[in-house]
C-alpha positions in Angstrom: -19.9 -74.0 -57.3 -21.3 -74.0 -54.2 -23.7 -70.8 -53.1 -22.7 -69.9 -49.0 -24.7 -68.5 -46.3 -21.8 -65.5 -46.3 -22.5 -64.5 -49.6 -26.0 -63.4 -48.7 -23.6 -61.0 -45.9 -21.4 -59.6 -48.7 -24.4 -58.8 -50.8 -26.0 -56.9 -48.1 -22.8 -54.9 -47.3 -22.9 -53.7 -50.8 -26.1 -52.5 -51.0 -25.0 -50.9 -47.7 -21.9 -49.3 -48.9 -22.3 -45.6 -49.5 -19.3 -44.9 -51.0 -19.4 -45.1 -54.9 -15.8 -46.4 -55.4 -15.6 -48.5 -52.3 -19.3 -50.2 -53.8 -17.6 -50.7 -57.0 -15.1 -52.7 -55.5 -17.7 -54.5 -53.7 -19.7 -55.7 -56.5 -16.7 -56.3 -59.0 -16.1 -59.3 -56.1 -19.1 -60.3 -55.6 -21.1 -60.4 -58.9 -20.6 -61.7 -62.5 -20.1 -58.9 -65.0 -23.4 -59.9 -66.5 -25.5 -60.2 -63.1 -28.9 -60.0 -64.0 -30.9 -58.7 -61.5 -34.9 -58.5 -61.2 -37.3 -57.7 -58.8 -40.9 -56.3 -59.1 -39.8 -52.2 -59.7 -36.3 -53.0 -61.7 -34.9 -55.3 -64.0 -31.3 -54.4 -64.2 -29.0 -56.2 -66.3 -24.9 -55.9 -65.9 -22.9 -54.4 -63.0 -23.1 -50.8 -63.7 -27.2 -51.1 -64.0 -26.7 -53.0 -60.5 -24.8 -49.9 -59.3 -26.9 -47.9 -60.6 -30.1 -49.3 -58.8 -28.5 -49.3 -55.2 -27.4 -46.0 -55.6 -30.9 -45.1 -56.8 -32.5 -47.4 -53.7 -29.9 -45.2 -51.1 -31.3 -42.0 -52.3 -34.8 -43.0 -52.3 -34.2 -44.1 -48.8 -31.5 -42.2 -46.8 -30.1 -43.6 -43.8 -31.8 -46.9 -44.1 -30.1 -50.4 -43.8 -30.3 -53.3 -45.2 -30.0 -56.4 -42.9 -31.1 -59.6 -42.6 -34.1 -60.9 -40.9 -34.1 -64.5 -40.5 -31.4 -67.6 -41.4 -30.1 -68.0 -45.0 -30.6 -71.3 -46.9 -28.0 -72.4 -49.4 -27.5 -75.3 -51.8 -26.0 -76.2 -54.7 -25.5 -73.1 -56.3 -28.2 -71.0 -55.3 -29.2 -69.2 -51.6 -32.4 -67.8 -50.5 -32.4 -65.1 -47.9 -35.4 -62.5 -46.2 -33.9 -58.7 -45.9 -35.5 -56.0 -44.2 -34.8 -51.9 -45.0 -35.1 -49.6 -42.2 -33.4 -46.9 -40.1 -30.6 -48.7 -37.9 -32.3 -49.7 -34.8 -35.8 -48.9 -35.9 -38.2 -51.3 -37.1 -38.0 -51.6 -40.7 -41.0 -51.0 -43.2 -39.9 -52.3 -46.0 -39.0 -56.2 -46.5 -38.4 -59.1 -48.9 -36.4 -61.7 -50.0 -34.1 -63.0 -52.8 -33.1 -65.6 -54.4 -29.2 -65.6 -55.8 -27.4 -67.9 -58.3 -23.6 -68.0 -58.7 -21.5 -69.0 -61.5 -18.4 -71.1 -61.6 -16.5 -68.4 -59.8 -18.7 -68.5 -56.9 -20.0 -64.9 -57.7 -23.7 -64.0 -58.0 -25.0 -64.2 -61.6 -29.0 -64.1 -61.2 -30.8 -62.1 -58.6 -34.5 -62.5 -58.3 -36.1 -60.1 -55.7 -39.6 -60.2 -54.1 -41.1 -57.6 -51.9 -43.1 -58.3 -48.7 -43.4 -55.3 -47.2 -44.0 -51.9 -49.0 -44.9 -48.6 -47.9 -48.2 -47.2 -50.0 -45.8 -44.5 -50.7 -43.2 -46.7 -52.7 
């Protein structure tokens, strides 16, 4: 399967999406039931751990947005993509990029996240 630019879209919409149920739904879509997902504060492995983490990451950081912040590379089965998290509007303190690998399916198996930018605070 080939990875698309619009996945790295969908995967930011879901860890946008507020509503539990509704970000559920969103990730039952987008990832494989055994998504791994790593970056350098979490290693979460499976769907609900994913869940878990962005609901963790929205209450850490009310109000803020994920979006990106520069063009997305795809091939083969992999993308690569820089994010920022900020207030909408505002400039954002807190950046980094990922690296996603899909399955068969065309849904995101492996995530491997890098931080760029990090608030001492964090």
């Amino acid at each position: 399967m080939t990875a698309t630019p619009d996945l790295a879209d969908r995967y930011l919409a879901a860890w946008n999406e507020t509503d539990p149920s509704a970000r559920t739904a969103a990730l039952a879509g987008l990832f494989a039931d055994d998504v791994r997902y790593t970056d350098p504060l979490v290693a979460a492995d499976g769907r609900p751990a994913l869940d878990a983490t962005i609901g963790a990451v929205q209450a850490q950081f009310p109000g803020f947005v994920f979006r990106l912040a520069g063009p997305v590379d795809a091939h083969h089965d992999q993308l690569r993509f820089t994010w920022e998290l900020g207030p909408a509007g505002q400039d954002a303190p807190i950046a980094g990029f990922d690296v996603a690998v899909v399955d068969a399916s065309g849904r995101i198996r492996t995530v491997l996240g890098f931080l760029d930018r990090v608030p001492a605070a964090v």
